[in-house]
ROKOLMI-101526 format. One record per residue: residue number from 1; x, y, z of N, C-alpha, C, CB in turn. Coordinates in nm, 4 decimals. Glycine has a CB too. Layout:
# residues N
{NUM; {X; Y; Z}; {X; Y; Z}; {X; Y; Z}; {X; Y; Z}} ...
# end
This chain:
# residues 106
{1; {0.0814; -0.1193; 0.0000}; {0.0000; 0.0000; 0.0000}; {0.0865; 0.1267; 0.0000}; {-0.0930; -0.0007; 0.1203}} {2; {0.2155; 0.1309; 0.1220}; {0.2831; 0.2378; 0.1119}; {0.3549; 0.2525; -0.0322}; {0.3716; 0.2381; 0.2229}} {3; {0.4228; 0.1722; -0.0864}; {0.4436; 0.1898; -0.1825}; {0.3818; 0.2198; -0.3528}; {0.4895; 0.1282; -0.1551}} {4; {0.2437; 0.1676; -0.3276}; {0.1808; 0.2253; -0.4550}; {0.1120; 0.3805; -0.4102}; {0.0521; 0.1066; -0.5178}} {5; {0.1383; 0.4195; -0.3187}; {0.1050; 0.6111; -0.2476}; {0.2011; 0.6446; -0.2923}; {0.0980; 0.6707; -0.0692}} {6; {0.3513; 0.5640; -0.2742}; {0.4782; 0.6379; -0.3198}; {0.4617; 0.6873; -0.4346}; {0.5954; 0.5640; -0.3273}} {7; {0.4412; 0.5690; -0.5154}; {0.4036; 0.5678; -0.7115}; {0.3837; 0.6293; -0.7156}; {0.3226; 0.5120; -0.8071}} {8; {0.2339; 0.6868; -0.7308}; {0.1073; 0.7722; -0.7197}; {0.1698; 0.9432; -0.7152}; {0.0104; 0.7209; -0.5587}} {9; {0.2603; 0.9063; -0.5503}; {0.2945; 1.0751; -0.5645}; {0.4270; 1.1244; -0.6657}; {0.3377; 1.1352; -0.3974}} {10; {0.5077; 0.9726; -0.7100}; {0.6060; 1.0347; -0.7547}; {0.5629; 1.0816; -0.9555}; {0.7457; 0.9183; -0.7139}} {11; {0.4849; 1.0226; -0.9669}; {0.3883; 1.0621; -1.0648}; {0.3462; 1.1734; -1.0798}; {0.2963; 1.0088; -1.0594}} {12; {0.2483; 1.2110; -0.9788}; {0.2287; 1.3255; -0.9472}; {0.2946; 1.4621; -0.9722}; {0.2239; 1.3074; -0.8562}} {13; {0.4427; 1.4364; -0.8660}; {0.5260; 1.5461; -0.8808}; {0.5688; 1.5850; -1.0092}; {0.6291; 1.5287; -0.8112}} {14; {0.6025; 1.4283; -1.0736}; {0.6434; 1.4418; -1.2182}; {0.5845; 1.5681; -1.3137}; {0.5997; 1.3088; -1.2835}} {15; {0.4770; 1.5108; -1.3135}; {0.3900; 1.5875; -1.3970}; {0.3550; 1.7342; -1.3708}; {0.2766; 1.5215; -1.3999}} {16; {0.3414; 1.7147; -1.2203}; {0.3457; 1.9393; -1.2091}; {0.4993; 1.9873; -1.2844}; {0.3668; 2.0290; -0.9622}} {17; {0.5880; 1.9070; -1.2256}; {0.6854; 1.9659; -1.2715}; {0.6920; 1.9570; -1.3831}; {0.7778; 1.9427; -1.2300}} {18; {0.7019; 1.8605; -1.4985}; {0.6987; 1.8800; -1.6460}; {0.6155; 1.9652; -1.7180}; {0.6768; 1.7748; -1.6987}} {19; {0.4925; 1.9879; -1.6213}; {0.4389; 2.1363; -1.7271}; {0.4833; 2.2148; -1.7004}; {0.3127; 2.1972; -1.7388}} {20; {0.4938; 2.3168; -1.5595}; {0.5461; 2.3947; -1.5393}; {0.6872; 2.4417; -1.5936}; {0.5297; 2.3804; -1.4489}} {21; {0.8005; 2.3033; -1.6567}; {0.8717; 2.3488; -1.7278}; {0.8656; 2.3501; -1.8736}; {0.9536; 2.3110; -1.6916}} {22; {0.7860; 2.3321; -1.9282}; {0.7268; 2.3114; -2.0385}; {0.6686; 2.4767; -2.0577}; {0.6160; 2.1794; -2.0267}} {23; {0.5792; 2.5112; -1.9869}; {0.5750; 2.6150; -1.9586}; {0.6117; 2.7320; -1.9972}; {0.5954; 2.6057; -1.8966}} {24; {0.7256; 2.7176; -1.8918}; {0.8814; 2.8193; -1.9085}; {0.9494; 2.7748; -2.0404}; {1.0158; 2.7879; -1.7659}} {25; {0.9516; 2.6747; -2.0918}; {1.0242; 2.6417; -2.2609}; {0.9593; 2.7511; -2.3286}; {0.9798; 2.4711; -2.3542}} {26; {0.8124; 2.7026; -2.3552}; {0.7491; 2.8360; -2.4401}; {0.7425; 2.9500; -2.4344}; {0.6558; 2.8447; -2.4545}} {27; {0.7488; 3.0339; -2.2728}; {0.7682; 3.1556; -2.2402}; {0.8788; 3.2380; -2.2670}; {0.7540; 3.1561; -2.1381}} {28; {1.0009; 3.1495; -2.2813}; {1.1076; 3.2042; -2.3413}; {1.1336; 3.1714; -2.5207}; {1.2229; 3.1506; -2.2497}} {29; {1.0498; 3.1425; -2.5671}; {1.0806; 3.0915; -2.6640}; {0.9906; 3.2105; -2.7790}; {1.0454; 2.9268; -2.6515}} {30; {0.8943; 3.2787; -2.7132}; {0.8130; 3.3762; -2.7526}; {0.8472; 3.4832; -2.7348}; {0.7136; 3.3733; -2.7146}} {31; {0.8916; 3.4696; -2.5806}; {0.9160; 3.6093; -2.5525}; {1.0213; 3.6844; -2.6130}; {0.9345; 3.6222; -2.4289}} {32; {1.1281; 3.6528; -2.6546}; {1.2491; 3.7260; -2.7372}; {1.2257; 3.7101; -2.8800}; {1.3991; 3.6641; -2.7056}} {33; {1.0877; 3.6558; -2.9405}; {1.1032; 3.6293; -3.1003}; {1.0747; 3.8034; -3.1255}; {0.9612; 3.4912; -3.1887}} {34; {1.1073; 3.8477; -3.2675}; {1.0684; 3.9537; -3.3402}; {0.9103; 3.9363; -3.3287}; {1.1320; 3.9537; -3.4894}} {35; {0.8894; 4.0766; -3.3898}; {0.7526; 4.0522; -3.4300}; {0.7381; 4.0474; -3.5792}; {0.6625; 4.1566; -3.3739}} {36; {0.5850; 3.9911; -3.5851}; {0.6122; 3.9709; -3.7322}; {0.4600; 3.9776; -3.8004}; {0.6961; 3.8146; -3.7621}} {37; {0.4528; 3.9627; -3.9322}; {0.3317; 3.9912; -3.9939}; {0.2018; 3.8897; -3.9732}; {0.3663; 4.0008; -4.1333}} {38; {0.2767; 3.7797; -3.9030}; {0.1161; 3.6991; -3.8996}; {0.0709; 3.6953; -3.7807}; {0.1051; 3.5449; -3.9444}} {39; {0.1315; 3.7456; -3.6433}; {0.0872; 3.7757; -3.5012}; {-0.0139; 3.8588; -3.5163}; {0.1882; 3.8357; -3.4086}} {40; {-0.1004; 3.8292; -3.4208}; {-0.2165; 3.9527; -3.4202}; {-0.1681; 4.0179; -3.2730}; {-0.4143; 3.8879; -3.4205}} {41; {-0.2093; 4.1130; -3.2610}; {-0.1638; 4.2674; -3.1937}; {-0.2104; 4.2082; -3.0114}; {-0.3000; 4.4536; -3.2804}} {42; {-0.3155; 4.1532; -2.9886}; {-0.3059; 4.0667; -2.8225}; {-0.2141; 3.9587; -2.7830}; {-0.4347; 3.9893; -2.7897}} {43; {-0.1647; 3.8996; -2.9179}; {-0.0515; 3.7490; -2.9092}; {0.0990; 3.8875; -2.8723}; {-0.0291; 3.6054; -3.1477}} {44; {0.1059; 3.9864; -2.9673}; {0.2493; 4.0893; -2.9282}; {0.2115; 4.1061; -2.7755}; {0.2635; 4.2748; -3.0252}} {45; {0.0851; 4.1627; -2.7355}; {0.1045; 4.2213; -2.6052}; {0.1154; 4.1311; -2.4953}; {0.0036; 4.3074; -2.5766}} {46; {0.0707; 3.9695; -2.5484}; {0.0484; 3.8966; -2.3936}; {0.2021; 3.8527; -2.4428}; {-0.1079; 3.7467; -2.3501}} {47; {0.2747; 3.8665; -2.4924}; {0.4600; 3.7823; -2.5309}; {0.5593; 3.8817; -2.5143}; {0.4973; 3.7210; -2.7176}} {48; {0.4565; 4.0009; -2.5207}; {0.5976; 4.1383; -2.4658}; {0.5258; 4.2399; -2.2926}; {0.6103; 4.3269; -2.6693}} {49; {0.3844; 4.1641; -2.2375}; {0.4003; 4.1930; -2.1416}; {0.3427; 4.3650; -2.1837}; {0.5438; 4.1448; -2.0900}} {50; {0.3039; 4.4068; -2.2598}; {0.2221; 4.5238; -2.3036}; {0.0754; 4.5085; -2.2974}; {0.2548; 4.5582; -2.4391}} {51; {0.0137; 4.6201; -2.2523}; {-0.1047; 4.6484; -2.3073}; {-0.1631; 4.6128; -2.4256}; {-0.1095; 4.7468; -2.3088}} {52; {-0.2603; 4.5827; -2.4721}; {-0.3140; 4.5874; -2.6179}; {-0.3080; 4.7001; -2.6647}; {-0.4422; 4.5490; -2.6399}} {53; {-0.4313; 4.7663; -2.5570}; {-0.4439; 4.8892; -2.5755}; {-0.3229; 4.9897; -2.6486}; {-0.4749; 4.9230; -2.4525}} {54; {-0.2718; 4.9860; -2.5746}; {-0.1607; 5.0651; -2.6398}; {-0.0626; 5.0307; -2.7399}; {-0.0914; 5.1010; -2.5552}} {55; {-0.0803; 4.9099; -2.7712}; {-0.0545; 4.8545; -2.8898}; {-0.1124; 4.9165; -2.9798}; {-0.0804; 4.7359; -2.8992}} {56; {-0.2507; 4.9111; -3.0290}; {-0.3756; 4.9364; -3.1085}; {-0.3404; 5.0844; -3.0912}; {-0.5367; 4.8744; -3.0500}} {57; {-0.3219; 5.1475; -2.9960}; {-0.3032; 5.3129; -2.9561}; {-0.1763; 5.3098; -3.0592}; {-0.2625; 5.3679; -2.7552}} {58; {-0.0472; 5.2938; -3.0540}; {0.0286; 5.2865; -3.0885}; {0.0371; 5.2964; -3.2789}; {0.0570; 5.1945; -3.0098}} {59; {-0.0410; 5.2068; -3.2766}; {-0.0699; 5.2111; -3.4722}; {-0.1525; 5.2552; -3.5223}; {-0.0906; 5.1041; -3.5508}} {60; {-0.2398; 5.3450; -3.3663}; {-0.3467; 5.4567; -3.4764}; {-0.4600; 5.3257; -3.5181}; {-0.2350; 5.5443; -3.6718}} {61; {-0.5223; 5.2389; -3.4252}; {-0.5701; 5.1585; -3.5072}; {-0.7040; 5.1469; -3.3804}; {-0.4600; 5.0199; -3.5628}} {62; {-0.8309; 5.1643; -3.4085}; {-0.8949; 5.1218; -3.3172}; {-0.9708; 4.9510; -3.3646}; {-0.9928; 5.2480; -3.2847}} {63; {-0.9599; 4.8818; -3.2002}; {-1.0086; 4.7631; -3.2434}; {-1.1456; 4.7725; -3.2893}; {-0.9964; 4.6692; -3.1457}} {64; {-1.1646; 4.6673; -3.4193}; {-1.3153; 4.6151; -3.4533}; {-1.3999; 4.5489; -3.3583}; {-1.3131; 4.5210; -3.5564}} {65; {-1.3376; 4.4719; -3.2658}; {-1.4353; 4.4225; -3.1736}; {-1.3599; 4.4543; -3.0403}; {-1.4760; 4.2609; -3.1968}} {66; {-1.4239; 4.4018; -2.9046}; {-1.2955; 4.3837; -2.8202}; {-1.2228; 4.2281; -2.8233}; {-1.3388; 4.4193; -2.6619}} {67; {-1.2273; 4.2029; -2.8983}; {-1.0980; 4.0454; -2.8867}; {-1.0745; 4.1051; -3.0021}; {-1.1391; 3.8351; -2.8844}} {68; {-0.9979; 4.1710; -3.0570}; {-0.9620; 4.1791; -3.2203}; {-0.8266; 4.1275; -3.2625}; {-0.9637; 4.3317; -3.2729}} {69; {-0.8711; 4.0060; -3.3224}; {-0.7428; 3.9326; -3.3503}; {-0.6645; 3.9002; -3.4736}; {-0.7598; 3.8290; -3.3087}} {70; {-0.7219; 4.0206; -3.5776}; {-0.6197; 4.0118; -3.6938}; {-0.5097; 4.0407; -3.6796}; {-0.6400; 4.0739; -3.7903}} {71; {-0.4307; 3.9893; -3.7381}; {-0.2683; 3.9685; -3.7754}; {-0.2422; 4.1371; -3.7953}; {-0.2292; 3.8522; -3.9486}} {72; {-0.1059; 4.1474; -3.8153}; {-0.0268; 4.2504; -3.7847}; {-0.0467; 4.3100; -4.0070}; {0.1729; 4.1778; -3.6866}} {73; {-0.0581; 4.1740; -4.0441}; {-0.0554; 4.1567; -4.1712}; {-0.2086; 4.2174; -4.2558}; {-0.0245; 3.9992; -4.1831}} {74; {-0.2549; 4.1609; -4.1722}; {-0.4434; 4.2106; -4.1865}; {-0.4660; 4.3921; -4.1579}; {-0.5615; 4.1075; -4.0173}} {75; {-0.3943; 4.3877; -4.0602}; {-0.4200; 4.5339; -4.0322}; {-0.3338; 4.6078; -4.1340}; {-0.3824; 4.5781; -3.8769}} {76; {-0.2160; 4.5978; -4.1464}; {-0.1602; 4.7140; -4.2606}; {-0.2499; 4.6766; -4.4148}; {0.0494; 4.6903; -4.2908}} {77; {-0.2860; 4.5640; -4.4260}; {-0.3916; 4.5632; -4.5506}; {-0.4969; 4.6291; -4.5749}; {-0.4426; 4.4656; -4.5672}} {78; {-0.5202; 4.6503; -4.4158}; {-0.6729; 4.7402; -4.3902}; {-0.6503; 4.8691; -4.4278}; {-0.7329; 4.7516; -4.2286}} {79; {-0.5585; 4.9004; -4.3073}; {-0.4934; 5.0619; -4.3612}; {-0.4261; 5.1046; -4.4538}; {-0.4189; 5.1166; -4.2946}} {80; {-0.3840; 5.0378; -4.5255}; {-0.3480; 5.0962; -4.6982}; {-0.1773; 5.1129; -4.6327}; {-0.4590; 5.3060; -4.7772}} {81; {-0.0981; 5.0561; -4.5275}; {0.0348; 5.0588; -4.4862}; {0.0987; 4.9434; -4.5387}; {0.0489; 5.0668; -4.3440}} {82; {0.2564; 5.0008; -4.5438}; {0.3191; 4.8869; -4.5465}; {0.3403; 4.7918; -4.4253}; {0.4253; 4.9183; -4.5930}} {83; {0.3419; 4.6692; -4.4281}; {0.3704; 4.5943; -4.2960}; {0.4884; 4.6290; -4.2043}; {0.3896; 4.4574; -4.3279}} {84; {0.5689; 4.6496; -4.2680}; {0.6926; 4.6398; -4.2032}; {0.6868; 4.7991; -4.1066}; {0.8316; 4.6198; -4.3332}} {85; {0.6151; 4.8976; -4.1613}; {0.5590; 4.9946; -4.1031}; {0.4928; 4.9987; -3.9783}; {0.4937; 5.0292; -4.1735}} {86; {0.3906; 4.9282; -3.9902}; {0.3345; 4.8879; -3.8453}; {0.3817; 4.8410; -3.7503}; {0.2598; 4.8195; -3.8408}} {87; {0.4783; 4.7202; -3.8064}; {0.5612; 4.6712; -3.7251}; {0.6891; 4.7645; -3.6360}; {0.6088; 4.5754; -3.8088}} {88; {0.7017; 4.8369; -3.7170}; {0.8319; 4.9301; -3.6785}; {0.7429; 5.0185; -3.5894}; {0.9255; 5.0229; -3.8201}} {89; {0.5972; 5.0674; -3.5968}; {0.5148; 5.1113; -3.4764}; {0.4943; 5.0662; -3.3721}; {0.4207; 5.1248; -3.4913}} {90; {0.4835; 4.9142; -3.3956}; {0.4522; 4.8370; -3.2751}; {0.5658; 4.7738; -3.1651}; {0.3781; 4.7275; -3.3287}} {91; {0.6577; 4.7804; -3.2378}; {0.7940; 4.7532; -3.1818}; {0.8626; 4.8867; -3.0982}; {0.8912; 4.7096; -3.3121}} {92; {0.8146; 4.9801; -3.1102}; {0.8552; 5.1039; -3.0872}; {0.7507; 5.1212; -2.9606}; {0.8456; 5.2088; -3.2221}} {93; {0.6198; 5.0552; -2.9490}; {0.5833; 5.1145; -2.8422}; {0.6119; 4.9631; -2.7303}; {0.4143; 5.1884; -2.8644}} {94; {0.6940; 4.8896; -2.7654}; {0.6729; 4.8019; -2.6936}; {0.8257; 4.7829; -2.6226}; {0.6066; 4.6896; -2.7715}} {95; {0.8913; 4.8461; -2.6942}; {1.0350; 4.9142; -2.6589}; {1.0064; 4.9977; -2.5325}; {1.0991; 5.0195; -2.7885}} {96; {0.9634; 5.1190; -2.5970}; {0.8901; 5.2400; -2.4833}; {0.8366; 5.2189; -2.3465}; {0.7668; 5.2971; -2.5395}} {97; {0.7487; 5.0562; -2.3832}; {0.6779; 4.9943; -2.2360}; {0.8072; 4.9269; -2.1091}; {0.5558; 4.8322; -2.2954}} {98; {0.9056; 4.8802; -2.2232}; {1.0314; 4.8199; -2.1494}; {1.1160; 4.9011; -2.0759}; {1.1178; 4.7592; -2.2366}} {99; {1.1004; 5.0713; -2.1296}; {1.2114; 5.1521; -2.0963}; {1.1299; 5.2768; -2.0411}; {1.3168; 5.1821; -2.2263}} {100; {1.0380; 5.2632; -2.0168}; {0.9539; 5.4348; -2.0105}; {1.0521; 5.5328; -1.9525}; {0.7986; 5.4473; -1.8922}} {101; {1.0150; 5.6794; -2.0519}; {1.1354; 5.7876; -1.9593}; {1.0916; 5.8025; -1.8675}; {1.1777; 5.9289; -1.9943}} {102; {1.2682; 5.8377; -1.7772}; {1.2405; 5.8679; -1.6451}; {1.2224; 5.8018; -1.5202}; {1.1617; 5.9146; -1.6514}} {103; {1.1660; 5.6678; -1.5817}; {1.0627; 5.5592; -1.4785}; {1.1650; 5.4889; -1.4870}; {0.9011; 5.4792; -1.5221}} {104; {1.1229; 5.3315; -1.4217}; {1.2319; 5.2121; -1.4240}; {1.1918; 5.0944; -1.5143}; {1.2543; 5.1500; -1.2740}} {105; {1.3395; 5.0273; -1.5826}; {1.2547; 4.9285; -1.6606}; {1.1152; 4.8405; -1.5888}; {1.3633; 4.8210; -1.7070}} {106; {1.0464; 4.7769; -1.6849}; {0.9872; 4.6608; -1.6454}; {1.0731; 4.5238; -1.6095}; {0.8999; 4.6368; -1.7478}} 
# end
């Protein structure tokens, strides 16, 4: 008996721990990528730790719904921009969120 409780918990532990580092694999694995044309503008803010809002603020873009999840690619199509444009907007305010003047990093 004591020993199949042992099993049981060493199982157990296993598995919290393998997601939780599993986890952390993907969190770093997102968090330092570029941004790019097929991310939509809530996937940039929940991987750089920004606002949406001010994402969307940032490119002059108000959302269509509140979950608005077109691509970075969709939106400069919308607005008659080049992509790489937006991007260079959105990267710029997400820079800004990392460094605000005056204040301390994040």
């Amino acid at each position: 008996m004591a020993v199949g409780l042992a099993f049981l918990l060493a199982i157990a532990g296993t598995v919290v721990f393998a997601s939780r580092a599993g986890r952390h694999v993907r969190q770093i694995r997102t968090e330092n990528e570029p941004i790019r044309g097929w991310m939509s503008v809530p996937f940039i803010a929940h991987t750089h730790h920004v606002p949406t809002s001010a994402l969307f603020q940032a490119i002059g873009v108000v959302p269509r719904e509140p979950r608005d999840r077109r691509s970075v690619r969709q939106i400069a199509r919308d607005t008659n921009r080049p992509v790489t444009e937006v991007i260079a907007q959105l990267q710029r305010a997400v820079d800004a969120a990392a460094h605000p003047p005056g204040g301390q990093p994040k």
